[in-house]
C-alpha positions in Angstrom: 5.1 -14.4 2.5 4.3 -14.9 -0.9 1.1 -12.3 -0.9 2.7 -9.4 1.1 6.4 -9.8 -1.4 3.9 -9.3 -4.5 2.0 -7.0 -2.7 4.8 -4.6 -2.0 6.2 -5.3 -5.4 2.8 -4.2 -7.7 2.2 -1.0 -5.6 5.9 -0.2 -6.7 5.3 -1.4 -10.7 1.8 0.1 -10.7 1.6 3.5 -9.4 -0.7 5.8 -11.3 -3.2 3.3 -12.4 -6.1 5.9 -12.5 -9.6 3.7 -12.4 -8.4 2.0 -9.3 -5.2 3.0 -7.6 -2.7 0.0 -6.6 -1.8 0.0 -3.7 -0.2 -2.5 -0.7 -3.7 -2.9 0.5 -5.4 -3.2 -3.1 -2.9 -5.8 -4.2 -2.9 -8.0 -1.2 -7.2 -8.1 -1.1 -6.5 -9.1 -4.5 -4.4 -11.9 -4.7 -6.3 -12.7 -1.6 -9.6 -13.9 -4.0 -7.5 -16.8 -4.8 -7.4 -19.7 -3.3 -3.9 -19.8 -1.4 -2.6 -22.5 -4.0 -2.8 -19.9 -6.6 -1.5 -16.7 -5.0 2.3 -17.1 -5.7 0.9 -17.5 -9.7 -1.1 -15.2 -9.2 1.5 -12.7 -8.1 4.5 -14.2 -11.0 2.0 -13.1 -14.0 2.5 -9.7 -13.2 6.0 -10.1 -13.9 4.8 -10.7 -17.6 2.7 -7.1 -17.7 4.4 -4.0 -19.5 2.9 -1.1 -17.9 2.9 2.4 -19.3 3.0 5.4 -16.7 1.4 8.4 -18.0 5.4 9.9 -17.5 6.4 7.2 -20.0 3.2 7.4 -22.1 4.1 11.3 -22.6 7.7 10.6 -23.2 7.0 7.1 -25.8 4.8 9.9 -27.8 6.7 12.7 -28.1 9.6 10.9 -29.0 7.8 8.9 -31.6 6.4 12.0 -32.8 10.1 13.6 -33.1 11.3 10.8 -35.2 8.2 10.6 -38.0 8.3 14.1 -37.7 11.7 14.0 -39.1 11.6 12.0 -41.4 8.7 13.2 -43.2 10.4 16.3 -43.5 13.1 14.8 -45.1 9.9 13.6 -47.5 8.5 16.4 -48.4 5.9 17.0 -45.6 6.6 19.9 -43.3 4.5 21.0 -40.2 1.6 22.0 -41.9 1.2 19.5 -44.3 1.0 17.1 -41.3 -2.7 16.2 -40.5 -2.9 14.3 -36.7 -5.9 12.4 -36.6 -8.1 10.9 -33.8 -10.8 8.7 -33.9 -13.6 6.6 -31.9 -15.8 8.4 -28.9 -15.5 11.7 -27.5 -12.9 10.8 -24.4 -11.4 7.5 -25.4 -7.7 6.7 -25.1 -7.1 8.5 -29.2 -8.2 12.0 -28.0 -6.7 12.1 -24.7 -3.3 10.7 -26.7 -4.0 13.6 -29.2 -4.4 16.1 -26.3 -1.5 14.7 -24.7 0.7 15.0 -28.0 -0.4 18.4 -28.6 0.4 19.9 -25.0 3.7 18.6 -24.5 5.1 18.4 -28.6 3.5 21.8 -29.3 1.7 20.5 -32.2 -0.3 24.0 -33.1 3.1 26.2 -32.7 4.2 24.1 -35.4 1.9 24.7 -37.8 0.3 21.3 -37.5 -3.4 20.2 -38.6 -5.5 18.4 -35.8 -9.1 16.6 -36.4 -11.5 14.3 -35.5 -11.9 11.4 -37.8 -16.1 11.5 -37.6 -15.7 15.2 -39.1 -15.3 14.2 -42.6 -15.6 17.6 -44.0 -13.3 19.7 -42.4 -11.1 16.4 -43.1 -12.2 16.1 -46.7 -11.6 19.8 -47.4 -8.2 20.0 -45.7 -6.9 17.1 -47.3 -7.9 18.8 -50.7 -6.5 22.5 -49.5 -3.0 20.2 -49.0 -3.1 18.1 -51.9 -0.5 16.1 -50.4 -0.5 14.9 -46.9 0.0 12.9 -43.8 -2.7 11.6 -41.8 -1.0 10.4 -38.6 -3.3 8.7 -36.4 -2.8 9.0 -32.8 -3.5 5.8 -30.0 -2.6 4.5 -27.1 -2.9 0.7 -27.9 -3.6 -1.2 -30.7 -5.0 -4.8 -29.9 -6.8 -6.5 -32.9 -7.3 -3.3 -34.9 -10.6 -3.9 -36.0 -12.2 -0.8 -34.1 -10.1 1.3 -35.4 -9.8 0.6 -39.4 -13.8 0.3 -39.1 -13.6 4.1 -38.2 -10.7 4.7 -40.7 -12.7 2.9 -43.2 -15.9 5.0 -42.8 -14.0 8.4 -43.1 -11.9 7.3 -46.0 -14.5 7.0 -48.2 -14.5 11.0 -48.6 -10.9 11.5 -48.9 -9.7 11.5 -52.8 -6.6 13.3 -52.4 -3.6 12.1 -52.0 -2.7 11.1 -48.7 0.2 8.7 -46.9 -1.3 7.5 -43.4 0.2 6.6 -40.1 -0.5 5.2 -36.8 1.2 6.6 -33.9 0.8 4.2 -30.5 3.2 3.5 -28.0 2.3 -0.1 -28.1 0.6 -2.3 -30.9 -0.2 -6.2 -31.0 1.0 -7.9 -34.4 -2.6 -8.6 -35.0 -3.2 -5.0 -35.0 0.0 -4.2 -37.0 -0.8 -6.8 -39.9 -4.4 -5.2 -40.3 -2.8 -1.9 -40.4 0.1 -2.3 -42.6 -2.7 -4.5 -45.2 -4.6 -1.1 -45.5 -0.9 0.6 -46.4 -1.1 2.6 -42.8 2.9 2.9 -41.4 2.2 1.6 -37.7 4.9 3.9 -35.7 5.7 2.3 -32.2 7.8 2.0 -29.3 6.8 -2.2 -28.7 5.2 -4.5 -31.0 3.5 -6.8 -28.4 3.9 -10.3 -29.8 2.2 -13.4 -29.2 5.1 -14.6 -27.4 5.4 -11.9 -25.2 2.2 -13.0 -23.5 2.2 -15.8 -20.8 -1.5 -16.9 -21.0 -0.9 -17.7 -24.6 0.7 -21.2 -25.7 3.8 -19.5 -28.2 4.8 -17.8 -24.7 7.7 -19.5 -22.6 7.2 -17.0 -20.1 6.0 -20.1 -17.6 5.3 -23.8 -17.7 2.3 -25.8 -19.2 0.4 -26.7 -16.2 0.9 -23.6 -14.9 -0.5 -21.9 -17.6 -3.3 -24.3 -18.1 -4.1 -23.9 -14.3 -3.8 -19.7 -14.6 -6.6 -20.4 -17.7 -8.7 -22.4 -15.4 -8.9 -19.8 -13.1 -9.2 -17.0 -15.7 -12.5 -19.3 -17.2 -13.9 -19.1 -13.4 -13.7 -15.8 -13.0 -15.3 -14.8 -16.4 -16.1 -17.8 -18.6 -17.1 -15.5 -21.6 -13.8 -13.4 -21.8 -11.2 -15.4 -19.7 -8.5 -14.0 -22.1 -10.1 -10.8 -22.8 -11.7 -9.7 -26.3 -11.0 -12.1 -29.1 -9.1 -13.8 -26.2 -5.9 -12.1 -27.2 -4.8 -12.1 -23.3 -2.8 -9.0 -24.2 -0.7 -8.1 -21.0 -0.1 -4.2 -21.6 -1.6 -1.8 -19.1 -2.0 2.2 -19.5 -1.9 4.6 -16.7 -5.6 5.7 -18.1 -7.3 2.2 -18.5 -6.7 -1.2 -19.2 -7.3 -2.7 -22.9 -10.6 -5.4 -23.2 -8.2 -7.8 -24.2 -6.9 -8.2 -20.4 -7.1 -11.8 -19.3 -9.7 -11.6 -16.3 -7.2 -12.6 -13.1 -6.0 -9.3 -13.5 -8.8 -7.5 -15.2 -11.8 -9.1 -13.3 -15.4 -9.0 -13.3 -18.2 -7.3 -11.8 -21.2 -9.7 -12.9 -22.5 -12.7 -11.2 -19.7 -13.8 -9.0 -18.0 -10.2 -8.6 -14.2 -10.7 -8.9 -12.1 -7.4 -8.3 -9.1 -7.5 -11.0 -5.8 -5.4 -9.9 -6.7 -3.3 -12.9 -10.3 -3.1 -13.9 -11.4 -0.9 -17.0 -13.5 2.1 -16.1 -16.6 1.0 -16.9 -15.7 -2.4 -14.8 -16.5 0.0 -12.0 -17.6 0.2 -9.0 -17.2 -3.5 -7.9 -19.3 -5.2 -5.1 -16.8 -5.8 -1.8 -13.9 -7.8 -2.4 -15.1 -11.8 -0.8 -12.1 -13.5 0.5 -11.2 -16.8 0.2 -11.9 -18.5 3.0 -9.1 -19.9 6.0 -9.6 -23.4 6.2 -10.3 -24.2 10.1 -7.0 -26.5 11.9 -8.2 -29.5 12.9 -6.8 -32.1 15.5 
């Protein structure tokens, strides 16, 4: 009862999840890899996920964007002395945000600047041409930070005019956010996501003791190096696009060893071996 009621309920919450659809059948083999016990705790943690649609990643950034648009005009900094920024590899979650942003708030109609962060000319010389500035970086989700102020870091060292810098996500972890706002960067968001706000973590009330401590047991089986994701954070925000590293792995999963298929692996957790059941005890008597 329990399987097919979270089942029905995840292909409702999750539609859209590009690297592996979620469907009736896809939630229901997964919560099937537990043992039966588990299932029904399985199923509750996804209660505790905040997922983003790409419809309501589009609509978080634009109106973001309208608002710091706004008000930096009302400080000085029109259109064109706006400078939106994207970082990290060709294809991750910045430039497809950037894109995104660009498309749908007509960012070049307005007479704002775009630019890679690893081209430190053009941003060195246009931060000069400006004099003063905004650099508004543009993510999706901000876990620890660390990836992304080692990039900001690098590409600040050949900027010497005078700049104010933002980051732009719809969502960002207050690990993230403290990094952030130490380097004097303005983090702009829709939901800070809180260590509370995360059941696999102790300062979350979100479920009881034991039955967190048995949800990290099953995590650690599954993928004793990152039960709780990267830096075991055990974020629980999902994207449309991907899921971030700091997933917990019951609903992440993982591919090596004893293949596990989460309900929403990253990209490159892909393709997965077939999905091995948990086994029906035989009746007896």
């Amino acid at each position: 009862m329990w399987r097919i009621f979270y089942s029905i309920k995840a292909a409702l919450r999750f539609r859209g999840y590009a690297p592996q659809p979620v469907t009736i059948c896809s939630a229901h083999k997964w919560l099937g890899q537990f043992e039966p016990k588990d299932r029904r705790l399985a199923g509750g943690i996804l209660d505790n996920v905040v997922y983003f649609s790409e419809d309501k990643t589009k609509r978080t950034l634009v109106k973001l964007n309208e608002q710091l648009m706004r008000r930096l005009a009302d400080d000085g900094f029109p259109a064109k002395k706006i400078i939106y920024v994207s970082f990290d590899q060709t294809a991750s979650s910045s430039h497809m945000m950037l894109g995104m942003l660009r498309d749908n708030a007509a960012l070049l109609q307005r007479g704002c600047n775009l630019c890679d962060s690893k081209n430190t000319r053009e941003l060195k010389d246009l931060t000069e041409r400006l004099e003063d500035s905004a650099i508004v970086y543009i993510d999706d989700f901000i876990g620890s930070g660390r990836q992304f102020c080692e990039s900001r870091d690098f590409t600040m060292q050949y900027i010497f005019a005078n700049v104010t810098e933002y980051m732009l996500a719809p969502s960002v972890c207050e690990e993230g956010m403290k990094v952030l706002e130490e380097r004097g960067i303005e983090v702009v968001t829709d939901s800070v996501h809180m260590r509370s706000d995360r059941a696999l973590l102790e300062t979350s009330t979100f479920m009881k003791s034991e039955q967190r401590a048995r949800a990290i047991e099953v995590c650690q089986k599954i993928n004793p190096k990152m039960a709780l994701g990267v830096d075991g954070m055990a974020t629980m925000v999902v994207f449309y696009r991907n899921s971030p590293n700091q997933l917990p792995a019951l609903l992440r999963g993982n591919k090596n060893l004893k293949p596990f298929r989460g309900l929403f692996p990253r990209t490159t957790d892909l393709p997965f071996t077939k999905i091995v059941q948990t086994p029906k005890k035989k009746k007896t008597g």
